[in-house]
Phi, psi and omega in degrees: 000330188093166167282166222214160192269121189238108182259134178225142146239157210251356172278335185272145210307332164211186197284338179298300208284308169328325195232132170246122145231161191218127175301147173321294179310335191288330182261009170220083185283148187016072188027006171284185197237140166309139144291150195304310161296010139272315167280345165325295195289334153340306180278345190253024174268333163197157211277338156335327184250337220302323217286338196283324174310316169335284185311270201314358217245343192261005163288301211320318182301314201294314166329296176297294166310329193238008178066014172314128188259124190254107174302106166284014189249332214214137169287162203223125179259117171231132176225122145210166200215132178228128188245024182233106208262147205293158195038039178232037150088357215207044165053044187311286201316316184279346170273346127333293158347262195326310208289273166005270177331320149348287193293297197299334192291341191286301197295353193239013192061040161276115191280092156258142170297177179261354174299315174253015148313295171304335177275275183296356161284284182340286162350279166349290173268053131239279295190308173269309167330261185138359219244118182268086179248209199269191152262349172324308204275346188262323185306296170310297181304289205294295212259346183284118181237181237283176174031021161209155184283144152293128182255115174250132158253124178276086158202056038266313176156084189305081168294148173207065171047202191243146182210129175293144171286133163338159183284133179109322185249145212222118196247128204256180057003089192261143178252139197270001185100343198260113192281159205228101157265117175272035198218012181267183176304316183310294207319301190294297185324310184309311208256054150248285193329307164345299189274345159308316194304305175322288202307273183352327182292278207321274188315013187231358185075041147223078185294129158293158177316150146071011197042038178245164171289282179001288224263032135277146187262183174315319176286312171306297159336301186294207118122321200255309206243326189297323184260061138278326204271099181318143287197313195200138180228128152285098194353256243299332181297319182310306196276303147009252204302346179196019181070199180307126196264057176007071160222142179272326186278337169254143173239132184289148178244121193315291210270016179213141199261155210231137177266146177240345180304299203266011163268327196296317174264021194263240224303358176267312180301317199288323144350295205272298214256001158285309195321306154298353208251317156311328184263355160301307178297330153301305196284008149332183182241175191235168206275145197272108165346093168284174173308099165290072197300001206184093164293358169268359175226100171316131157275160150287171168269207184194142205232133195246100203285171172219200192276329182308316198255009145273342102006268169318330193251016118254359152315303173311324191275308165294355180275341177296294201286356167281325176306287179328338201267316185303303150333275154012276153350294182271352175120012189269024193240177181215164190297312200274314171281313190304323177303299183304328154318303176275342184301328190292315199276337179281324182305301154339316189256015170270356181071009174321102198227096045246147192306139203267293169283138149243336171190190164187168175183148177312145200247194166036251186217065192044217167058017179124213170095229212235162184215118187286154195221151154235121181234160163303147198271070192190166202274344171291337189263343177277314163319335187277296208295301171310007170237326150324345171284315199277335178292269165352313172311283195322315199292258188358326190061033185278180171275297189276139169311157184287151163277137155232120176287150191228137128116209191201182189222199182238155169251190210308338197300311193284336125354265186113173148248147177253135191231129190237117187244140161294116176253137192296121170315101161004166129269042065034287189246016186264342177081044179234000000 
């Protein structure tokens, strides 16, 4: 066979499906790297391969993009294991990426910021993937540190740092059970209708700045644009009336019809309101240093509620469930997150003093997956979370409780990579 691209992931379900090899030649013919719409369909020729694109799709980009050179004489070996599980909302794929991505920029000496370590991931998963998403999740993987939100404005992708959650609040996870694809239909049909919404906004004389929606503001939208925008569109009535909707990445399909309002206003609203949802957190007090009695034992720090910051973390907690309400909207919700959505709000309507829950909404890019929770950082708020899970089983009729997560992690920059170099035995002591 020659030398051969050999991928093992230690996650798929048995070692036939976990392990690939592919000759060298076939994704680098004459030593060049496959173009991205060939391999693409390369990998989407049996379902079997498809998970290898994630990994192989971040060789390929390094190629194209960073002129990485793939020695065609010596085979190239990849393994990985992820503790981050696949279709709940929480970035399995992007995570995945980055870490890859990671690895190959160390082994071949390629030098990246982490923005664009997240950019050449994205690529990856647009383009060998197939899957048209956003860079958040690639952003997050790269750039995310343990206990604070990444704040990104996507235009293209404007990092603007990490800002700590409040004293007091604490962000859990639920998994609804629904399996989440972004690469599935709803997901593409929404940031289709979206870019329907723009253009038409363009072609009526009100483009947003810079072509992003976001930098409408909600008033403007109703006010200018919104009852312009048909409810639903047929592709072929779109392209007929207004041409191409400028996404490379998404294709109108003639003959299927689009909802275009409420995808169109989901990021101008959603815009508005992480906009509020950051400046609740900034203007939070930030946790008070203690008092080092012993400078060789760092304290924690510590934090003092107050009536003010229970306030914020419902305000901050309804601005959670206006999202969730906005997904929905566009077709992005499920049976499953929705439910656990309502598991939240009855625990919130228990009268509960000091409030246990303050809000939640469907994470990533809807359609099932993991539903985020913010509850108080106190055994009344774990408590809380634990009779939604279990409350949620019943509904569900499972054997098993939803899995859940807590807390965060730091990413990959901050992280690093580990370099394992193999060393050659003495003959000595190998007895040769």
């Amino acid at each position: 066979m020659g030398p051969c691209i050999h991928t093992f992931s230690l996650n798929r379900a048995s070692s036939k499906d976990g392990s690939l090899a592919i000759p060298l030649a076939e994704l680098f013919p004459g030593r060049r790297p496959l173009p991205y719409a060939d391999a693409c369909a390369y990998f989407h020729r049996q379902p079997n391969t498809q998970w290898a694109a994630y990994i192989l799709g971040c060789l390929l980009v390094l190629a194209t993009e960073k002129g990485v050179e793939v020695d065609a004489e010596e085979s190239v070996v990849l393994m990985v294991k992820s503790d981050v599980p696949e279709g709940k909302g929480v970035s399995s794929s992007a995570s995945v990426e980055v870490a890859t991505m990671s690895a190959l920029c160390a082994a071949y000496g390629v030098d990246t910021t982490g923005r664009e370590l997240a950019l050449l991931c994205q690529k990856a998963e647009n383009l060998v993937v197939g899957a048209p998403c956003g860079v958040m999740d690639q952003m997050a993987s790269a750039l995310g540190e343990e206990g604070r939100l990444l704040a990104l404005l996507c235009q293209p992708a404007e990092v603007q740092g990490c800002v700590p959650l409040p004293c007091g609040a604490k962000v859990w996870g639920i998994d609804s059970g629904r399996a989440h694809k972004v690469s599935g239909a709803d997901y593409g049909s929404v940031r289709i209708g979206a870019f329907m919404g723009r253009r038409i906004a363009g072609v009526l004389g009100a483009p947003p700045r810079g072509g992003y929606l976001v930098n409408l503001s909600p008033s403007s939208f109703e006010t200018r644009i919104a009852a312009t925008l048909p409810e639903v569109i047929a592709g072929e009535e779109f392209l007929e009336k207004y041409g191409p909707h400028g996404d490379d990445v998404t294709k109108i399909e003639g003959g299927k019809r689009y909802a275009v309002r409420a995808p169109t206003a989901h990021p101008i609203y959603e815009h508005f309101r992480i906009q509020a949802f950051k400046q609740l957190l900034l203007s939070a007090p930030a946790p008070r240093e203690s008092t080092l009695p012993d400078a060789t034992r760092p304290q924690p720090a510590t934090c003092e509620s107050t009536h003010g910051d229970a306030e914020r973390l419902a305000v901050l907690g309804e601005l959670m469930l206006q999202s969730h309400a906005s997904y929905g909207a566009c077709g992005l919700g499920s049976d499953g997150t929705d439910r656990l959505v309502d598991l939240v709000r009855l625990e919130m309507d228990s009268g509960a003093h000091p409030p246990a829950l303050f809000g939640a909404k469907i994470t990533g890019g809807g359609s099932g997956g993991t539903v985020c929770v913010l509850a108080a950082a106190s055994g009344d708020g774990d408590a809380a979370v634990a009779r939604v899970a279990s409350r949620y089983q019943a509904w569900a009729g499972a054997q098993e409780p939803p899995k859940v997560f807590v807390g965060s992690s730091m990413g990959a920059v901050q992280f690093g990579t580990l370099r394992v170099r193999a060393l050659r035995a003495s003959k000595a002591r190998t007895g040769s």
